[in-house]
Structures are given as structure tokens and as C-alpha cells.
LUMTOR-92660 format. One line per field, with one value per residue (C-alpha): residue number from 0; residue in three letters; chain; x, y, z. Coordinates in steps of 0.1 Angstrom, whole numbers, plus 2048, in hexadecimal, padded with zeros to 3 digits. Layout:
! LUMTOR-92660
num: [NUM;...] $
residuo: [ALA;...] $
cadena: [A;...] $
x: [X;...] $
y: [Y;...] $
z: [Z;...] $
This chain:
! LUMTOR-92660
num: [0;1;2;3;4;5;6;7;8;9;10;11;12;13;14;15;16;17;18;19;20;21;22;23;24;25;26;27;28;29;30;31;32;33;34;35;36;37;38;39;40;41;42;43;44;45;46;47;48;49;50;51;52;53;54;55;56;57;58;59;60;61;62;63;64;65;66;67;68;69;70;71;72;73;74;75;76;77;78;79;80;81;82;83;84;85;86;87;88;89;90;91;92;93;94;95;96;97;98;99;100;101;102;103;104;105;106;107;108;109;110;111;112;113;114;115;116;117;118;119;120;121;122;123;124;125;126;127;128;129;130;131;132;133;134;135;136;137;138;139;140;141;142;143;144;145;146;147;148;149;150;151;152;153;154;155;156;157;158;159;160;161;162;163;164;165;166;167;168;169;170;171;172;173;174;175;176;177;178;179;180;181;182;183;184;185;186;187;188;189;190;191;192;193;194;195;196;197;198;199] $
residuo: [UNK;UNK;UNK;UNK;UNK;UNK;UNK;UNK;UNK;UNK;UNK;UNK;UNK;UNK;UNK;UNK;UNK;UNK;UNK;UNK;UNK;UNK;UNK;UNK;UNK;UNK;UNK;UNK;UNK;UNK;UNK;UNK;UNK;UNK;UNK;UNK;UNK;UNK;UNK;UNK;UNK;UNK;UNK;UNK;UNK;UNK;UNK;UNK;UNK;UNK;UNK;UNK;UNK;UNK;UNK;UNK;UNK;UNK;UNK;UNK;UNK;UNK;UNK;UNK;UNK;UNK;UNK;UNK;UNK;UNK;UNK;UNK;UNK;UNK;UNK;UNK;UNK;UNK;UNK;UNK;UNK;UNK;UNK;UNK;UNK;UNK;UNK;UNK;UNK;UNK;UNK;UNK;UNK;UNK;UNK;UNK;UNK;UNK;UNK;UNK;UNK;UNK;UNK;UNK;UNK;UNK;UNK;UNK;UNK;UNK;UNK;UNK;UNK;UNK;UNK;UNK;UNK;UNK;UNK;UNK;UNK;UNK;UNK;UNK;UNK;UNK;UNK;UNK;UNK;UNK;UNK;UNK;UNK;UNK;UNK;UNK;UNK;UNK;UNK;UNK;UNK;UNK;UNK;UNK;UNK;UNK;UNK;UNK;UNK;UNK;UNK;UNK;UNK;UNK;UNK;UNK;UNK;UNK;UNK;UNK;UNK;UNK;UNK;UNK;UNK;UNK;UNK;UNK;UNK;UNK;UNK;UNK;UNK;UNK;UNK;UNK;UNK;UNK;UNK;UNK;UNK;UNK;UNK;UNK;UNK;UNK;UNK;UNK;UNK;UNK;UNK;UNK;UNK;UNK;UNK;UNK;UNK;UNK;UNK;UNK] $
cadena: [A;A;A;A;A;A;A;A;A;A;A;A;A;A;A;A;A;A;A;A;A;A;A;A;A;A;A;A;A;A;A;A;A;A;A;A;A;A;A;A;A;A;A;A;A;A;A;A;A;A;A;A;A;A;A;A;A;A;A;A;A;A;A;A;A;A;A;A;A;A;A;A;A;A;A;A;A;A;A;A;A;A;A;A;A;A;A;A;A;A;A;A;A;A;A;A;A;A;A;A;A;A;A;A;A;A;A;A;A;A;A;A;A;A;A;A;A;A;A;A;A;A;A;A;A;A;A;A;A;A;A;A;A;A;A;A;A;A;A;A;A;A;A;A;A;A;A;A;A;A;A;A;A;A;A;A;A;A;A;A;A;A;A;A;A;A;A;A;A;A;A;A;A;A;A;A;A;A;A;A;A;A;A;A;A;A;A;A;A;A;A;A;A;A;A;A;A;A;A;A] $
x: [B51;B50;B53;B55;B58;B42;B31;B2C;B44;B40;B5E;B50;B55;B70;B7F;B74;B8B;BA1;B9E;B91;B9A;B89;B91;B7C;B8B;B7F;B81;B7D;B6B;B65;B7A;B86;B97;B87;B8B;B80;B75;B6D;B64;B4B;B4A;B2A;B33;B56;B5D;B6D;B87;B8A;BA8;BA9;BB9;BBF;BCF;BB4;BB3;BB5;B9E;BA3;BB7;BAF;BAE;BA7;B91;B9C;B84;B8F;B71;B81;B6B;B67;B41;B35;B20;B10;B19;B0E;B23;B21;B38;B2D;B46;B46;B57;B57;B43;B22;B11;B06;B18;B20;B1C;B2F;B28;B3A;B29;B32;B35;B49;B50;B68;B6F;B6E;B64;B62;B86;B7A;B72;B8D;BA9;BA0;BC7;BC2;BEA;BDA;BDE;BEA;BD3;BDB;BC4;BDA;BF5;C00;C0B;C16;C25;C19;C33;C4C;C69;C8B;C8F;C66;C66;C3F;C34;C18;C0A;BFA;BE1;BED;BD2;BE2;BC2;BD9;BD8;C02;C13;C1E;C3D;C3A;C54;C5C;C78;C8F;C86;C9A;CAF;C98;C7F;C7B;C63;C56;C41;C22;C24;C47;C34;C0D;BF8;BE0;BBE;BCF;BD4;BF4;C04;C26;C30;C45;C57;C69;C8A;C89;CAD;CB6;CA3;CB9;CA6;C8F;C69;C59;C6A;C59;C64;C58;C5A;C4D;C38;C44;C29;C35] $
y: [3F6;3D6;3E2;3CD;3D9;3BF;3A1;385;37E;367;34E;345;32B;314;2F2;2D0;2C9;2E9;2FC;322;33D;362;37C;396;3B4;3C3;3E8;3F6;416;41D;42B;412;3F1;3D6;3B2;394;379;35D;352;336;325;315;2F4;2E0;2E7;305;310;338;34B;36E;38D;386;3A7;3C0;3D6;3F9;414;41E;3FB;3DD;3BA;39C;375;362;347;325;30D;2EB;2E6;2C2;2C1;2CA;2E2;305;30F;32B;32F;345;34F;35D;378;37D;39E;3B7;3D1;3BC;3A1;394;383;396;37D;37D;365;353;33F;330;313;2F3;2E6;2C9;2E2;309;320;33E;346;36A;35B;342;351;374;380;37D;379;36E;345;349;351;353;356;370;38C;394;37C;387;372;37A;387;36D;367;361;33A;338;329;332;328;337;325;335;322;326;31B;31A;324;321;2FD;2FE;2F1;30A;30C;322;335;355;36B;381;36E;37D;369;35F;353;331;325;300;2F9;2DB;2D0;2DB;2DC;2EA;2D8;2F0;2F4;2E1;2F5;2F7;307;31C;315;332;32E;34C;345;35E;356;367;389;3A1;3B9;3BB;3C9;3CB;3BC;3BC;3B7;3B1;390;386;369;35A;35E;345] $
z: [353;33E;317;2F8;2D2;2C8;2DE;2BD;2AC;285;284;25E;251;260;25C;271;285;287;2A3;29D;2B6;2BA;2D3;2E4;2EE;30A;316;336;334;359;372;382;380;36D;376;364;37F;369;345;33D;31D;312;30B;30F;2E8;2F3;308;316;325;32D;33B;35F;368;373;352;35E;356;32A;324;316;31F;307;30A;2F3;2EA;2D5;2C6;2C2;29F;2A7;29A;277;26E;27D;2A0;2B9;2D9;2F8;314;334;341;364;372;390;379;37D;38F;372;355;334;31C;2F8;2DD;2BD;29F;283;26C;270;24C;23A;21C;221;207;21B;22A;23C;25A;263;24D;24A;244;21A;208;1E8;1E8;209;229;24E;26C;276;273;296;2AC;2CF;2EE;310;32C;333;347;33B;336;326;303;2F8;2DD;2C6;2A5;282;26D;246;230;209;1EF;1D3;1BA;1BE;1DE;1F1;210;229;233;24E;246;258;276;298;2A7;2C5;2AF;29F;287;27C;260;263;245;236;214;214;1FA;1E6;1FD;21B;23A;24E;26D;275;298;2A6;2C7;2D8;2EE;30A;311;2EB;2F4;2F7;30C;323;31F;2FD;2DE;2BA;29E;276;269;245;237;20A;1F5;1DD] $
């Protein structure tokens, strides 16, 4: 049984030109395996990919949609879900607003550090194999007047970070690019670890 939280999601206000990205989670609630077929976005502004291991009765699986924001102004998507729960289509929807100047960060950067925001918090790499170099990238948006330089601390040894720009202007919006070397874990399975974003 096909199961989501909530099927419309408000990306808020977000910048031309930078994509935006929102994820559904979805939760199977029947009793058997749940297998997502396909997903169909509504136009080619946006690309989908999704769990494609069947999602076993009480887990979760995720779509993650990305809008390319390549248009001004108001949008209203939809994706059409296809699974084996139904022979018909489940079908989810985003909207938002493309702008050149944001004044509402709650949508696109809704992790608030003060004059720093992020779109996110959590950043996790899919299952690799040793040898994979993945790499994952977080949007910084800097609110503040001052320039600001980002910068992750007590990064692990398998992880590497680059900074676009090195140097943030106030109300420009940047990105950390993280890449993990598989070859550096030192275990296999699950690894996490706590890594920390300056403020100033």
C-alpha cells in the first residue's frame, strides 16, 4: 500500500536559475512489498529518481524530485507515480515561485543559522562499492551584509569538501561540494559521523 505524509509539497520562494530539490517520502503500509514502477514528471524542467528496491512492508522509500528553475515566476508541477499497489497513478505535486531576489528563505533554505541558511542538514550517500567517489552538494545562501567563508570542521578523513565561491558575498548563494572516498572507510556497513558548519 502506496502511503505518503503529504502529496504537495511548497518549495517557496526560490532563486532563477538554481535548481530546487524536494523529497517525498513514501511508506508502505500494506503487507506486502511495494514497488515503484516508474515516475513521470510533468514537463522536462524536472528530473525524478527514486527507491528502486521494493520497500518492504513498515519501511520507507524516497522520490526525489529537482525543478531546474530555469523560468521566472509561479510554478505548479505534478508527478505521476506508477507502482504494483494500483493500476492507476498516485500523483504528488510541487509549486512554487522562481524569483531573481528571494525574500522568503523557508522554502529553498529552510535550515535558519542566522546570516547563514542551508537547504539542508543531513546529507547521506547511497550504498557504494569500494573504489566509488560520490559526491553530494549543499546550497549556502549568506543573508548577512558581511562576506562570509564557509567552512566544515572536524571533517573524517574520507570526506573532502570544496567551496564555490571560496568567499560568499552578503545575499549571494553558494555551494559545499562534499565527496566521500570509499577506499578511506574503514568499515564496512553504516558509517556516520558529525560534521560542523562556521557561523562567522
Amino acid at each position: 500500500k502506496f502511503t505518503v505524509a503529504h502529496d504537495v509539497a511548497n518549495l517557496g520562494e526560490i532563486m532563477y536559475q538554481v535548481p530546487s530539490t524536494v523529497v517525498f517520502k513514501v511508506c508502505n503500509t500494506g503487507d506486502k512489498d511495494l514497488v515503484l514502477t516508474d515516475v513521470q514528471p510533468s514537463c522536462g524542467c524536472t528530473t525524478v529518481d527514486w527507491t528502486r528496491n521494493p520497500i518492504i512492508a513498515g519501511s520507507e522509500g524516497e522520490i526525489v524530485v529537482t525543478y531546474d528553475a530555469k523560468m521566472l515566476g509561479v510554478f505548479q508541477k505534478d508527478i505521476e507515480v506508477y507502482s504494483n499497489a494500483s493500476d492507476k497513478p498516485t500523483y504528488l505535486h510541487f509549486q512554487g515561485r522562481v524569483v531573481t531576489k528571494v525574500t522568503d528563505f523557508t522554502g529553498a533554505f529552510p535550515i535558519d543559522l542566522g546570516d547563514v541558511r542551508l537547504t539542508q542538514d543531513n546529507v547521506e550517500f547511497d550504498d557504494l562499492n569500494i573504489g566509488d567517489k560520490p559526491i553530494v552538494e549543499l546550497q549556502v545562501l549568506n543573508v548577512g551584509r558581511s562576506a562570509y567563508k564557509p567552512r566544515l570542521m572536524h571533517l573524517p578523513s574520507y570526506l573532502t569538501a570544496q567551496y564555490v565561491p571560496e568567499v560568499l558575498a552578503g545575499g549571494r548563494i553558494g555551494k559545499i561540494i562534499l565527496t566521500l572516498d570509499s577506499e578511506k572507510l574503514n568499515r564496512m556497513g553504516l558509517t556516520q559521523t558529525s560534521i560542523y558548519l562556521s557561523r562567522k
